[in-house]
VEXMI-434423 format. One record per residue (C-alpha): y, x, z; residue number from 0. Coordinates in pm, whole numbers, padded with zeros to 5 digits. Layout:
N
<atom><c2>Y</c2><c1>X</c1><c3>Z</c3><n>NUM</n></atom>
...
//
This chain:
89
<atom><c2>-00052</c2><c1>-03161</c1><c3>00715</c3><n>0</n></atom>
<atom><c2>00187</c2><c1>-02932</c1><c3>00914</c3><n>1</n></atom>
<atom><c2>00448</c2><c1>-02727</c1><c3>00803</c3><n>2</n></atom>
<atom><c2>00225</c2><c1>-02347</c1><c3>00759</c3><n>3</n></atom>
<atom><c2>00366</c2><c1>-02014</c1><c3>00716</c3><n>4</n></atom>
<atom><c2>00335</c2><c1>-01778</c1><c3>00436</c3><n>5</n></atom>
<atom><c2>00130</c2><c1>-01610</c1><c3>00614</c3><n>6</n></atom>
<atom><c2>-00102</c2><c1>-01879</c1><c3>00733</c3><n>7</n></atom>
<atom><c2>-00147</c2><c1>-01963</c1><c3>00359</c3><n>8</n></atom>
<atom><c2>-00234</c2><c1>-01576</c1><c3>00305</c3><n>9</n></atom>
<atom><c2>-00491</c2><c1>-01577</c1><c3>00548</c3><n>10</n></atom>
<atom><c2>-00664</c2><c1>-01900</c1><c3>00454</c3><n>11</n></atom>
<atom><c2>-00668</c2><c1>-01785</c1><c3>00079</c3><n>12</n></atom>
<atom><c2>-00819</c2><c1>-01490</c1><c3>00229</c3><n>13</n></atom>
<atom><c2>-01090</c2><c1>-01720</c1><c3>00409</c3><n>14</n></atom>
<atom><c2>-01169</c2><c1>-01874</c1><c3>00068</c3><n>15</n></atom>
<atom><c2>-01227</c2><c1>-01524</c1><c3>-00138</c3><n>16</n></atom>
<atom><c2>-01492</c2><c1>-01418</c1><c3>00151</c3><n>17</n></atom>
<atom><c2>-01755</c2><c1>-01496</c1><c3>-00032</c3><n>18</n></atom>
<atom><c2>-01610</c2><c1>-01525</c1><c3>-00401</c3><n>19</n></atom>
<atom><c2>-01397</c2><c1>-01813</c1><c3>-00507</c3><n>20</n></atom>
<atom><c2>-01277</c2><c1>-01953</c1><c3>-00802</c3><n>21</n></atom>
<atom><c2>-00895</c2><c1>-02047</c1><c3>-00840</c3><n>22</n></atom>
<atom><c2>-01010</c2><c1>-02373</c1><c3>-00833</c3><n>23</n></atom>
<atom><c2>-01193</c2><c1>-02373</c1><c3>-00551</c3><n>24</n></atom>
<atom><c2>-00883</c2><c1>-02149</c1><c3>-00375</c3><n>25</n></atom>
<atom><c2>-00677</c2><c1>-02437</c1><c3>-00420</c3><n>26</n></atom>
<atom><c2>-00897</c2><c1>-02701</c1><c3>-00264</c3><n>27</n></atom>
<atom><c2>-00980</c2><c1>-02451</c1><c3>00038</c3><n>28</n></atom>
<atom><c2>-00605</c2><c1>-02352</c1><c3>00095</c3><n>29</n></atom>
<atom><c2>-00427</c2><c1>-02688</c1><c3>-00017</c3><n>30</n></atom>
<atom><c2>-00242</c2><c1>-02562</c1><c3>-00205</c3><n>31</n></atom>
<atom><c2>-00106</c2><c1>-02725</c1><c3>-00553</c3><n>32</n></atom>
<atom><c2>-00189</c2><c1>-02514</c1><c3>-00924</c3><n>33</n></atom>
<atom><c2>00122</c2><c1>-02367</c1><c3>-00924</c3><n>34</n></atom>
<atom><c2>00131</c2><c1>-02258</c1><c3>-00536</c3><n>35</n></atom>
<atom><c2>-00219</c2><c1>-02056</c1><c3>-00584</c3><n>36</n></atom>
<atom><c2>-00129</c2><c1>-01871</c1><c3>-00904</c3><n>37</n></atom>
<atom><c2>00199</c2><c1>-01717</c1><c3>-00715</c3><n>38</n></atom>
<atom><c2>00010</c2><c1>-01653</c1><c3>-00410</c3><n>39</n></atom>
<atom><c2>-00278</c2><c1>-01457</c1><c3>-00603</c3><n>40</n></atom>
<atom><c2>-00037</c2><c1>-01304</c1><c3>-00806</c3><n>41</n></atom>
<atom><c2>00108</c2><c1>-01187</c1><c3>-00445</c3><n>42</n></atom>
<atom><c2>-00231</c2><c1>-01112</c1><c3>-00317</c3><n>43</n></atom>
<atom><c2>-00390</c2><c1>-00946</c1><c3>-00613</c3><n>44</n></atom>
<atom><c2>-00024</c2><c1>-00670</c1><c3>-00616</c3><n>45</n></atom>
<atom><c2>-00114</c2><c1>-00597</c1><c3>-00285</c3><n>46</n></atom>
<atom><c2>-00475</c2><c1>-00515</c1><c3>-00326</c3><n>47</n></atom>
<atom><c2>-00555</c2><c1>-00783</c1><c3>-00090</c3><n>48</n></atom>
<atom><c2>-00801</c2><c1>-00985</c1><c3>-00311</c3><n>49</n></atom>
<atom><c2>-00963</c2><c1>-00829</c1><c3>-00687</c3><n>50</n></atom>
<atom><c2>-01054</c2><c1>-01053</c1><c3>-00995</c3><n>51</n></atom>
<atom><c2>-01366</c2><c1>-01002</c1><c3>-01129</c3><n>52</n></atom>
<atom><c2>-01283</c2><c1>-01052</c1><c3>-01504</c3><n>53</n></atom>
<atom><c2>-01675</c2><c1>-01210</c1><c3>-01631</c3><n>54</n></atom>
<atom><c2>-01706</c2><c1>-01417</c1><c3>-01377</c3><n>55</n></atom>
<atom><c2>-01343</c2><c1>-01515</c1><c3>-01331</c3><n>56</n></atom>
<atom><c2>-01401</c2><c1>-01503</c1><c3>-00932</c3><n>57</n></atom>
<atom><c2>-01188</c2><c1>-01371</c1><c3>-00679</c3><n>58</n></atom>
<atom><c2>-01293</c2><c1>-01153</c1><c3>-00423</c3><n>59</n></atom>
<atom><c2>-01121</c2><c1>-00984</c1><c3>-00041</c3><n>60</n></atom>
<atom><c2>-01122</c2><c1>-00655</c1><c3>-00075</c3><n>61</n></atom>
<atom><c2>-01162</c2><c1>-00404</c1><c3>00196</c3><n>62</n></atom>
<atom><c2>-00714</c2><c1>-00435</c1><c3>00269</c3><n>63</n></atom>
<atom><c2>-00775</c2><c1>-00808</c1><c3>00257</c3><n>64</n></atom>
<atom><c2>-01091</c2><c1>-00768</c1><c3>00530</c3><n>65</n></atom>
<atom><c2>-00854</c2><c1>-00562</c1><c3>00752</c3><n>66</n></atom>
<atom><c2>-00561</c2><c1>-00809</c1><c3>00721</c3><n>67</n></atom>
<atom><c2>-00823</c2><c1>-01042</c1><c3>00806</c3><n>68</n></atom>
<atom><c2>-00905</c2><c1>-00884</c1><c3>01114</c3><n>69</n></atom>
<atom><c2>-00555</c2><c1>-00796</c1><c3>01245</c3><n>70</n></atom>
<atom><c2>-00440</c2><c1>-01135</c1><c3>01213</c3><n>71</n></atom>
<atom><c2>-00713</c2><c1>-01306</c1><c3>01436</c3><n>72</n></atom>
<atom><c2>-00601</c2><c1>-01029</c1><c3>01685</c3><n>73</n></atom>
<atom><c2>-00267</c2><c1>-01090</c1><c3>01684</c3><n>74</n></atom>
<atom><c2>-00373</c2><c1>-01489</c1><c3>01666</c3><n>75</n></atom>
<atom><c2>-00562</c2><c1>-01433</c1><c3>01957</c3><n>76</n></atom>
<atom><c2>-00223</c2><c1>-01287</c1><c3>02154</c3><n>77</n></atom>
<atom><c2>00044</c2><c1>-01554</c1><c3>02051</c3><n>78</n></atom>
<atom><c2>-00161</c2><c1>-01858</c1><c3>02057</c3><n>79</n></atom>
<atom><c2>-00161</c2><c1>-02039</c1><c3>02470</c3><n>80</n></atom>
<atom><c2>-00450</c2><c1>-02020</c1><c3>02657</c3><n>81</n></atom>
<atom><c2>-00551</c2><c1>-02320</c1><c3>02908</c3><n>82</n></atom>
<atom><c2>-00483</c2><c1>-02218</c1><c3>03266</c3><n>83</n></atom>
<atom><c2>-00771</c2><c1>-02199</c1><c3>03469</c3><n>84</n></atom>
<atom><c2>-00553</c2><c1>-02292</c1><c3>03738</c3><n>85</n></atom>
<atom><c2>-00562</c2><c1>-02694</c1><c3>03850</c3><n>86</n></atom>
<atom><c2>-00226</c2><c1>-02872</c1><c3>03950</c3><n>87</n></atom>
<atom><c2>-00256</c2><c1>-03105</c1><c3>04259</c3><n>88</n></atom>
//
């Protein structure tokens, strides 16, 4: 797999908590090792980007994390090379 940023990480964690996730199933979504996921939802969680739900012990986006969501496909969308419509002879 290729080197990803933090953020990268972020937004696939993000991904995974769309519909509810598990840590568990975090980990397998984002590929990310036990110790990787409980630092990045520690991260997440301080900056209301994902809530726990304590009874079910699933993890959920919040409205932030939706919005972080949202301006990172946008800014995705700006950075990332676009074929040329134009043909080389």
């Amino acid at each position: 797999m290729k080197y990803r940023s933090r953020t990268e990480i972020v937004e696939m964690i993000l991904q995974a908590t769309r519909s509810g996730a598990t840590k568990t199933k975090i980990m397998y979504r984002a590929y990310l090792s036990y110790t990787q996921v409980k630092e990045y939802l520690s991260f997440l969680l301080e900056n209301d980007l994902i809530k726990y739900e304590e009874g079910s012990q699933i993890y959920r986006i919040t409205e932030k994390g939706l919005h972080f969501l949202q301006v990172y496909g946008e800014i995705s969308d700006l950075v990332t090379p676009k074929p040329s419509s134009k043909k080389s002879f």
